[in-house]
C-alpha positions in Angstrom: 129.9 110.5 99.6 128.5 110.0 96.1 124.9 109.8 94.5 123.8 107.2 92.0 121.0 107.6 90.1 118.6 104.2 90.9 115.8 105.3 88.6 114.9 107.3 85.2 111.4 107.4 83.7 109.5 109.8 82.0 108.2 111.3 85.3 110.6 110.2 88.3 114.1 110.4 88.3 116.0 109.4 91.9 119.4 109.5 93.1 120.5 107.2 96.3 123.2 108.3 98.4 125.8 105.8 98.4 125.4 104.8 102.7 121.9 104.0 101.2 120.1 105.8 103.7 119.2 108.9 102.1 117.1 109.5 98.6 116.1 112.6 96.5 113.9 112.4 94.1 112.1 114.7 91.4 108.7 114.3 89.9 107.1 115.6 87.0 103.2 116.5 88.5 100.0 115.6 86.3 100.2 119.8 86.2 103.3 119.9 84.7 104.7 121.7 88.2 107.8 119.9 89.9 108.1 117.9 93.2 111.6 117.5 94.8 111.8 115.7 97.8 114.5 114.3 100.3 114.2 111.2 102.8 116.6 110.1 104.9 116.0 107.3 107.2 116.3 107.4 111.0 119.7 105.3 110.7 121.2 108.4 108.2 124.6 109.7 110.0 123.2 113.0 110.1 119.6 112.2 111.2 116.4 111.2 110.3 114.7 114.0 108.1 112.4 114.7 105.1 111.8 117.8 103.5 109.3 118.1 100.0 109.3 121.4 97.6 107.2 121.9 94.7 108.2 124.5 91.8 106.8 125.6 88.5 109.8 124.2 86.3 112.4 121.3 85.4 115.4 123.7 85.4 114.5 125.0 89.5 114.0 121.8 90.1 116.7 120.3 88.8 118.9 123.4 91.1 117.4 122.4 94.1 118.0 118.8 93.7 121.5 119.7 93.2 121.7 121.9 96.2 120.1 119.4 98.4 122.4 116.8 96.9 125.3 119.0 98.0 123.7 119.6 101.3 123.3 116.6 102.1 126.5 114.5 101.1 128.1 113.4 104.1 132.2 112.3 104.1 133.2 108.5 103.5 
């Protein structure tokens, strides 16, 4: 399964998986730390679940949002 990216600002930027019931989504913090988090929604093929990290920059962020986004692809 794929991820689109539904929204790009100067603070957010979020990816949908393409069933629609899953979302990660990274956040630049007023103290210029980083907030990943993950939501899938009860209906999600592999379960309900939500899981929120905060790291010091855009580059570990951006790892971990591509490490959940490979953790949490499911097949087609």
């Amino acid at each position: 399964m794929s991820w689109q990216e539904i929204r790009a600002d100067d603070r957010i930027t979020e990816w949908e998986r393409s069933d629609g019931n899953a979302t990660i989504r990274l956040r630049r913090r007023p103290d210029d730390t980083w907030a990943v988090r993950l939501d899938r929604l009860y209906q999600a093929e592999d379960g309900r679940g939500y899981r929120r990290e905060r790291v010091d920059d855009e580059s570990a962020a951006r790892e971990l949002v591509t490490a959940w986004r490979e953790e949490h692809d499911v097949a087609e």
